[in-house]
C-alpha positions as a LaTeX table, in Angstrom:
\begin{tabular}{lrrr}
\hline
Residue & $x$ (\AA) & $y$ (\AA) & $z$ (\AA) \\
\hline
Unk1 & 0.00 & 0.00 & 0.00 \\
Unk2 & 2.66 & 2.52 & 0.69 \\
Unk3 & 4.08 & 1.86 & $-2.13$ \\
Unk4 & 1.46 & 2.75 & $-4.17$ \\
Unk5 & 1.47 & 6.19 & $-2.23$ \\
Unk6 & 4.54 & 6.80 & $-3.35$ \\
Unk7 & 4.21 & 6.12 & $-7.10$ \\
Unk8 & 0.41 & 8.22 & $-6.87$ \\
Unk9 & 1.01 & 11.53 & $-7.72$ \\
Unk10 & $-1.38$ & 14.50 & $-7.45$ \\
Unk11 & $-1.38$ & 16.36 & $-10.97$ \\
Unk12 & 0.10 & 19.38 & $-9.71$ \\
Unk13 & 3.22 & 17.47 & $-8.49$ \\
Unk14 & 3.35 & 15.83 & $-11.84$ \\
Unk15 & 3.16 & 19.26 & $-13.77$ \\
Unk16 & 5.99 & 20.10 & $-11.47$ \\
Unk17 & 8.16 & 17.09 & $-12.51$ \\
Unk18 & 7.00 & 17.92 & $-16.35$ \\
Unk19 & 8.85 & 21.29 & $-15.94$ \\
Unk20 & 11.90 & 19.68 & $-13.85$ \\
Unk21 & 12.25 & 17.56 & $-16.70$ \\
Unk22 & 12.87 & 19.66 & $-19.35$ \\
Unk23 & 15.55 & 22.00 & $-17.13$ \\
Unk24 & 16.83 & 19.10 & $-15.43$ \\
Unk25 & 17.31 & 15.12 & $-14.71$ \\
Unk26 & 14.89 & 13.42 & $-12.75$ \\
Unk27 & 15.54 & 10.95 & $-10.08$ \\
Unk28 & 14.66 & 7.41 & $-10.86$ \\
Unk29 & 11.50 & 7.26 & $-8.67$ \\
Unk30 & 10.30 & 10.73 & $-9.94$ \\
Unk31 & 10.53 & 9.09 & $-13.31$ \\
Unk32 & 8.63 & 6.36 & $-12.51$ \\
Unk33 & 5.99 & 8.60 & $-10.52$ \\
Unk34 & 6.24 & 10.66 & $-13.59$ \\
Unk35 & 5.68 & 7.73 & $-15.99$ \\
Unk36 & 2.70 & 6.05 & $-13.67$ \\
Unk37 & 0.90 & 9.20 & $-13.45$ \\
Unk38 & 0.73 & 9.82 & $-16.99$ \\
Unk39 & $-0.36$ & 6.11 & $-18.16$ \\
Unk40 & $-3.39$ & 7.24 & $-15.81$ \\
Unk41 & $-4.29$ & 10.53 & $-16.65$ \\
Unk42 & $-4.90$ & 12.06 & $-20.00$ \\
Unk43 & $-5.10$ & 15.89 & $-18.82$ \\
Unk44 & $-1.62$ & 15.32 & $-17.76$ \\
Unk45 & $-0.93$ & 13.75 & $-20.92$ \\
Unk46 & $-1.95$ & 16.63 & $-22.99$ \\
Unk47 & 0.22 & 19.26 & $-20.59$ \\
Unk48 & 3.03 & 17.06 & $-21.11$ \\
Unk49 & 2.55 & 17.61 & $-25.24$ \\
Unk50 & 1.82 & 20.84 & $-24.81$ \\
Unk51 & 4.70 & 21.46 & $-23.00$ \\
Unk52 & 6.74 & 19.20 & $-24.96$ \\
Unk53 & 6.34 & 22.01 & $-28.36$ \\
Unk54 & 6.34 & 24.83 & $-25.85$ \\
Unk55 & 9.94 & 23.95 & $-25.01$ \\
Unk56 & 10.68 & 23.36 & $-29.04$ \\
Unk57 & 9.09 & 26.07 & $-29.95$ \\
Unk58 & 11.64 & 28.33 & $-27.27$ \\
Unk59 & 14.64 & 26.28 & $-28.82$ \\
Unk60 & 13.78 & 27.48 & $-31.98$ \\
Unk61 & 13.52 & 31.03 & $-31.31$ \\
Unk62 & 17.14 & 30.96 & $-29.33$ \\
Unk63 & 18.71 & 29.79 & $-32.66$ \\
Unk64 & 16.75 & 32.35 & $-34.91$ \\
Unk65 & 18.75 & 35.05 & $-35.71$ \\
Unk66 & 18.18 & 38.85 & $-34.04$ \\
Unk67 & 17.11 & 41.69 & $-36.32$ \\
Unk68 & 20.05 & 44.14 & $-36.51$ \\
Unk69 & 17.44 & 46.80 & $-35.61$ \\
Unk70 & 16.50 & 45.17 & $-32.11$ \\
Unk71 & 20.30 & 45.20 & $-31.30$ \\
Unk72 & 20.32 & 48.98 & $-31.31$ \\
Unk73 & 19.98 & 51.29 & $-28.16$ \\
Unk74 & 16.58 & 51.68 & $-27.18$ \\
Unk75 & 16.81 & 55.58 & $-27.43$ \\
Unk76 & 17.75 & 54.97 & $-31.11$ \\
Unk77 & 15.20 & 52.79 & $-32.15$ \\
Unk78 & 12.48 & 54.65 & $-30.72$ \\
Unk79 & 13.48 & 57.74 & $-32.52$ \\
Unk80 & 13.41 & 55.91 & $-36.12$ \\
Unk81 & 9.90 & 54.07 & $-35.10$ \\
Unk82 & 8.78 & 57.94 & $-34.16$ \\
Unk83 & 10.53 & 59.19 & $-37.19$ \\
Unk84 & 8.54 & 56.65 & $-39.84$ \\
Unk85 & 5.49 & 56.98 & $-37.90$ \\
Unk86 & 5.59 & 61.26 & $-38.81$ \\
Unk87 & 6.34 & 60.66 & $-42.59$ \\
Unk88 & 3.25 & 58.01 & $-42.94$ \\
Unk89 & 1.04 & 60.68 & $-41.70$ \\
\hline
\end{tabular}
């Protein structure tokens, strides 16, 4: 019976192991907590996914290459976004 305690997981603990999981390792028993939670419950299923293309959608954007124009000073860009905004009017 205790074991069972152990491996039973509330969902909000296995959200929380989700997001360990994709900045860290998990122990063996949190992956097997991890693993028996999700054969069980399909809303935790679908925040894993979800998740899962969150984090490769972030990894994406950290290879895409910055716009010279966002590199700038702040001062300096908000002048030439001013500027362009007084000749379209």
């Amino acid at each position: 019976m205790k074991m069972m305690q152990k491996l039973m997981l509330p969902c909000k603990a296995a959200t929380g192991l989700m997001e360990k999981k994709h900045s860290g390792e998990l122990s063996l028993l949190e992956k097997i907590q991890l693993h028996f939670h999700t054969k069980m419950c399909e809303a935790c299923r679908r925040y894993e996914e979800q998740s899962k293309l969150i984090e490769r959608w972030f990894k994406s954007r950290e290879k895409a290459p910055v716009s010279p124009e966002l590199e700038q000073p702040s001062e300096e860009l908000e002048e030439r976004i001013l500027q362009r905004l007084d000749t379209q009017h």
